[in-house]
N, C-alpha and C positions, 0 to 999 in steps of 0.2 A: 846514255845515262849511267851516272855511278850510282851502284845500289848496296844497301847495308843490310844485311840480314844477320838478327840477333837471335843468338841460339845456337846450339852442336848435337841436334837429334836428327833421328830421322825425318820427323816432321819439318825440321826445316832442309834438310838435304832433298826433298819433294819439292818443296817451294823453291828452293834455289834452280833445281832443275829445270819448274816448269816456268819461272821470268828466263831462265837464258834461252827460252826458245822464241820472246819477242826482241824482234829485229831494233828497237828502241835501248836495248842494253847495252852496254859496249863491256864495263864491270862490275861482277858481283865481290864485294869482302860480305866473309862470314863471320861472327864474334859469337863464341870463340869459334864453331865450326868442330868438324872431328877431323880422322885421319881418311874418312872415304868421301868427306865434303870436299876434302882437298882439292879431289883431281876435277873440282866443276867449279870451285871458285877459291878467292885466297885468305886464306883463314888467318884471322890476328888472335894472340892471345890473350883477351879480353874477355872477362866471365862475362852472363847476362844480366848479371844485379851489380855490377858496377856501372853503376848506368855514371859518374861523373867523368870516368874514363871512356866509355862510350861513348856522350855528350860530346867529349875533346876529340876523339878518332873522327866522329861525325864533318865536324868543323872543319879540322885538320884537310880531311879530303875530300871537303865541296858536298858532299854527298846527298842527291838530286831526290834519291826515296830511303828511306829506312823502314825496315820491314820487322816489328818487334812481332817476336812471335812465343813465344811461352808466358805461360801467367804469373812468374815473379816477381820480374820486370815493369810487367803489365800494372799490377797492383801496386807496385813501391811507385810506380806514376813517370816512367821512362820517357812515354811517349809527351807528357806533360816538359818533360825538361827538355826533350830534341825539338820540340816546336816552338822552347822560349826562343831556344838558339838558332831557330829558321830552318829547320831541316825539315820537309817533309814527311810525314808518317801513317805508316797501316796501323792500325791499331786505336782500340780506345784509351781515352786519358784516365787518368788513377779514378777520377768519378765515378765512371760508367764502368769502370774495372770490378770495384766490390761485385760486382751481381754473381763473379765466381769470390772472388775474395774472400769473400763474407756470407756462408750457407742460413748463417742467423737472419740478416739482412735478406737476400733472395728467397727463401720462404715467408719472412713478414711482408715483403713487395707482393709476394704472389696472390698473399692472403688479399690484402688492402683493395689489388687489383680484379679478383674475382679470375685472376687465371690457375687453371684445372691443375694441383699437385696432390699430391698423401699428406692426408693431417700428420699433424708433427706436434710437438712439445720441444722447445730449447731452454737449455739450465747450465748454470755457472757455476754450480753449487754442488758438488759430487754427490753428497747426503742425500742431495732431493732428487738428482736423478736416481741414485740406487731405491730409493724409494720407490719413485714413478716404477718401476722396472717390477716392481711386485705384483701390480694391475695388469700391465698392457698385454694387448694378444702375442701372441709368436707363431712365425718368424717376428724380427721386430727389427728396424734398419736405423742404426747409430753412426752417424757422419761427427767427424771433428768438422768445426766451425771452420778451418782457416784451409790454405791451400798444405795439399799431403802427397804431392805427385803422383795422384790419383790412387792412392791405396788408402784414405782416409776413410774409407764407410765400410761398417762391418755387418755383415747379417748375423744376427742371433738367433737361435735356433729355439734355446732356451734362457730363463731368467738367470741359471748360471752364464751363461756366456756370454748375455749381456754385461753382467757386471763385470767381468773378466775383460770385458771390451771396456766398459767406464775407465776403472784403474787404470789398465794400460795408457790410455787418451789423457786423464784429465788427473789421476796422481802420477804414472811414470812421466809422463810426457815423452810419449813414443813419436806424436810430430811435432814436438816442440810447442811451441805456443797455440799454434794453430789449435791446441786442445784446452784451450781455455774456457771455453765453450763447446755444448754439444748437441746437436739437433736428435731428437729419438723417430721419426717418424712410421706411421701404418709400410706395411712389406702390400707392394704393389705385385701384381700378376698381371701376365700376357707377354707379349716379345717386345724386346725394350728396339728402339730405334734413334741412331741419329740423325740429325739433321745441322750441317753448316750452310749459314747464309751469312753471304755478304750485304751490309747495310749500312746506311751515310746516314740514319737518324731519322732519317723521313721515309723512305723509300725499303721495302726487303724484298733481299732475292735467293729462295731457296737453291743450294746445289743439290747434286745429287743424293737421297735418302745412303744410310749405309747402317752394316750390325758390324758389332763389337760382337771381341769375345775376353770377356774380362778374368774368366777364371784360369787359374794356371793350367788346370790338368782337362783332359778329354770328360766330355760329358759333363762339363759346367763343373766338374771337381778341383779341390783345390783354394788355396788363397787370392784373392783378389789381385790382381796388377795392375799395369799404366794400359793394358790391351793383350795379347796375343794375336790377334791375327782379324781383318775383316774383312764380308765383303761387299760390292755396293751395284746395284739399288737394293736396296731391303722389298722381296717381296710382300713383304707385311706391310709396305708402304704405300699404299694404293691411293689414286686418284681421289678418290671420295675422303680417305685419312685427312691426305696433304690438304684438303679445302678446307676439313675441319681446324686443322694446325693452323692454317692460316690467319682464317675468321676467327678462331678462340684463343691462342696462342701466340704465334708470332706477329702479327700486328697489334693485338691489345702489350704488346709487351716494349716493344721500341717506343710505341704512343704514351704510354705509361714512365716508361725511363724518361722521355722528353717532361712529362710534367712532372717528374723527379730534377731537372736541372744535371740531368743525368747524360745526355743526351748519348747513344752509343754507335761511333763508327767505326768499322770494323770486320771483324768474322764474329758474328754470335753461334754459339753451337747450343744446340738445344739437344738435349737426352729426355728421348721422349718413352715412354711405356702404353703400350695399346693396350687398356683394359679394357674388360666387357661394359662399362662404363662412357666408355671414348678416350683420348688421348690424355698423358696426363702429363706436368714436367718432372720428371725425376731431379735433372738437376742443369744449371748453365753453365758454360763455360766463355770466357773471356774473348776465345781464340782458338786457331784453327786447331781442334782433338789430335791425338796421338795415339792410335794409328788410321784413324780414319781417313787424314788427308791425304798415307799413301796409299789411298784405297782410291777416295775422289777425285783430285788432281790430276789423278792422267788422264780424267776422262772427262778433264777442259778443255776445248775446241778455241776458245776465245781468249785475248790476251790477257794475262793477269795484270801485266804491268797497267795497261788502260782504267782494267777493273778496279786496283787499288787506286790510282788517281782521282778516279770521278768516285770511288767511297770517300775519299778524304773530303772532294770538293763539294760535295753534295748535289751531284749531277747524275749517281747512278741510276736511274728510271731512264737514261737517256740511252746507257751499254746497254748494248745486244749481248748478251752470256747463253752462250750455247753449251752442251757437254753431247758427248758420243751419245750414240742408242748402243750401247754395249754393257758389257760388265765386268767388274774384275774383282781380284781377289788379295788382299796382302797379306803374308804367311810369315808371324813374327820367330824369326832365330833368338833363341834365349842360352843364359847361361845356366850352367847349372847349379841348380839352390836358388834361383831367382824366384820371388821376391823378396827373399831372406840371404841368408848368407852366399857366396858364390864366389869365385877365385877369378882372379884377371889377369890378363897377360898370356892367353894362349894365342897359338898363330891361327891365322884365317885361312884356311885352303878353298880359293875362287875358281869357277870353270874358266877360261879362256875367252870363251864367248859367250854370248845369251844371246835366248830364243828372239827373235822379235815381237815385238809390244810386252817385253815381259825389262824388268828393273830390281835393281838391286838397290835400296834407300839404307844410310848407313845411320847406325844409332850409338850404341857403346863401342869406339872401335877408335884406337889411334895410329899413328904411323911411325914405325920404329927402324931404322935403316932399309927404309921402303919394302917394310915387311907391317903387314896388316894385322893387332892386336886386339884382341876384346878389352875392353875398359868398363864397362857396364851391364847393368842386368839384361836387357833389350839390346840383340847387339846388331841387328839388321830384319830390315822387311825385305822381302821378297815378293813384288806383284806383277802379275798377271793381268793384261786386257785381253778381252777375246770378244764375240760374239753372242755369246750365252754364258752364265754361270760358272755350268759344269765344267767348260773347256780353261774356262779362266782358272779354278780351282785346280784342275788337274796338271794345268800349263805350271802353277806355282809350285805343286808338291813336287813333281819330274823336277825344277830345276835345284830347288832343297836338296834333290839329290846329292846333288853336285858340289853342293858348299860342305865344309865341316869346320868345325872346331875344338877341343880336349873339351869334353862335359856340355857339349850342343845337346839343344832338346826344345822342341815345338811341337803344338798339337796337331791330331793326328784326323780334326773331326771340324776343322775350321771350317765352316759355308754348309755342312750335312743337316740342319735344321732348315737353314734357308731352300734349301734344296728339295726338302719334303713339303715345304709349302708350295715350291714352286708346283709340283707334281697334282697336289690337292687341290691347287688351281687352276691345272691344265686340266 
């Protein structure tokens, strides 16, 4: 099979990895790919919002699956024009896409639907939000409406910071449009959780639970990012959770998209928060999270290529998807000043070798007389499989060792919450 994977992140350098390990592939192109996607598959230079040129590369080279994987793409309706043109595809169509697209939309769905989120209030009107902003409790959580490369939602502490956060979103326009609109919603407590599952519309099948670590610095300090580092299963994620997620959440919510004409096939990721309440949605996402995948994905047993097939054809209840009994760890390399300012163009110094079940996923990074360069704020995951947690975490920071770059900086405390649950559990 010739396969297309659209995207130049980490997240998709995971995915690219884990289809070249079924024996059904012969080649992967990546569009665009980066400079450490290189050495696993053949990278074109083709952004992932030019989906008319994509469309053409498609055709051009037969190509048997395309694998759209970031939500720009996803939303401008990619997968809707590769399917006019006969190409196979993962991913949902621009329809079923809003439910990340659109924060305004996905919280009035949730509402309609009776499935469990934080009340919210959305305004288009800056006057009335700043108003609203006078009453409401604090903490108090302001997402811009559109997509924001995951740095769109801000916590406010106070009604100054709220407002401070308004302006920026909705008169600077710090994401552009996406701040046209702004959802204000209650600040939810307890450990937040993800969850991706693969689904054909009818059918869902949870993978492996996983934590995020969203804030720059140690100790949850710091500005928001796209991740830093996670790891998977989430032991907040327990048996009794997941049935509740099930029955209240993820199947009221595919059944729900279907009677929306919505219908979603795909990777749904659901960002869940365990309050003393029960589960609740934080927020959806389109497609597989970043950096969660290079968390879960190594700890697939079973072929993806198969899996995306029968999601497309609406036959998944039929795969067998298995994942490891293990755990593992991914430890995000970042540049420094990320998520704000941060310089590019420094060399990558790689160990030689690596540990085994341990991986290096490439994110901001190109290829410069076959010299290895940061390009981006996230410039590599680093993960770790092991048997347990602890070993998987400590497999990841030993081999951190070994990497560097001019102004490198990762946290120091990735998996140490997870870690005290585990203990309070054992």
């Amino acid at each position: 099979m010739k396969i297309m994977v659209v995207g130049g992140g980490g997240r998709e350098h995971t995915i690219v990895k884990k289809l070249k390990e079924s024996p059904k592939v012969d080649i992967i192109y990546a569009l665009p790919g980066n400079g450490g996607i290189a050495a696993e598959a053949i990278c074109v230079d083709i952004g992932a919002k030019d989906i008319p040129a994509i469309v053409d590369f498609a055709k051009q080279k037969a190509i048997d699956l395309a694998v759209v994987a970031p939500d720009d793409p996803l939303v401008l309706g990619a997968v809707d024009e590769l399917e006019k043109a006969g190409i196979p595809c993962f991913g949902p169509n621009k329809s079923a896409a809003i439910i990340e697209g659109s924060k305004v939309f996905s919280k009035n769905f949730m509402k309609k639907y009776g499935i469990p989120t934080a009340k919210y209030e959305f305004f288009s009107d800056l006057e009335k939000a700043l108003d609203y902003l006078n009453d409401c409790p604090y903490p108090t959580v302001i997402k811009a409406d559109g997509l924001a490369l995951g740095k769109g939602v801000i916590i406010a502490e106070t009604a100054e910071e709220g407002k401070k956060a308004l302006i920026s979103i909705m008169q600077d326009k710090v994401f552009g449009e996406s701040g046209n609109q702004v959802v204000i919603e209650e600040f939810l407590e307890g450990p937040e959780v993800s969850v991706l599952c693969f689904t054909d519309g009818k059918f869902i099948s949870p993978m492996v639970s996983s934590m995020d670590h969203k804030r720059a610095h140690d100790n949850d300090e710091g500005p928001n990012t796209g991740g830093m580092g996670v790891i998977a299963p989430s032991p907040y994620y327990t048996d009794s959770i997941a049935k509740q997620c099930m029955e209240k959440i993820f199947l009221p919510t595919i059944s729900a998209m279907k009677d929306e004409n919505r219908e979603f096939k795909g990777c749904l990721y659901f960002g869940l928060m365990l309050t003393k309440s029960g589960p609740k949605v934080i927020e959806y996402n389109c497609r597989f999270g970043d950096p969660e995948t290079q968390a879960v994905l190594p700890l697939l047993e079973s072929d993806l290529v198969d899996i995306m097939l029968s999601t497309r054809e609406g036959r998944l209840a039929e795969q067998n998807i298995s994942f490891k009994n293990a755990a593992s760890c991914c430890l995000v390399m970042a540049s420094g000043g990320y998520p704000e300012k941060y310089e590019k163009g420094k060399k990558i110094s790689l160990p030689e070798s690596l540990p085994e079940d341990t991986d290096i996923y490439f994110a901001g990074v190109k290829l410069s007389d076959g010299q290895l360069l940061t390009s981006g704020g996230r410039v590599l995951g680093i993960t770790s499989v092991s048997n347990d947690l602890k070993s998987a975490i400590d497999a990841a920071y030993k081999t951190a060792e070994n990497i560097s770059f001019d102004g490198a900086f990762y946290r120091r405390d990735i998996g140490e919450k997870a870690l005290k649950a585990c203990n309070i559990g054992g």
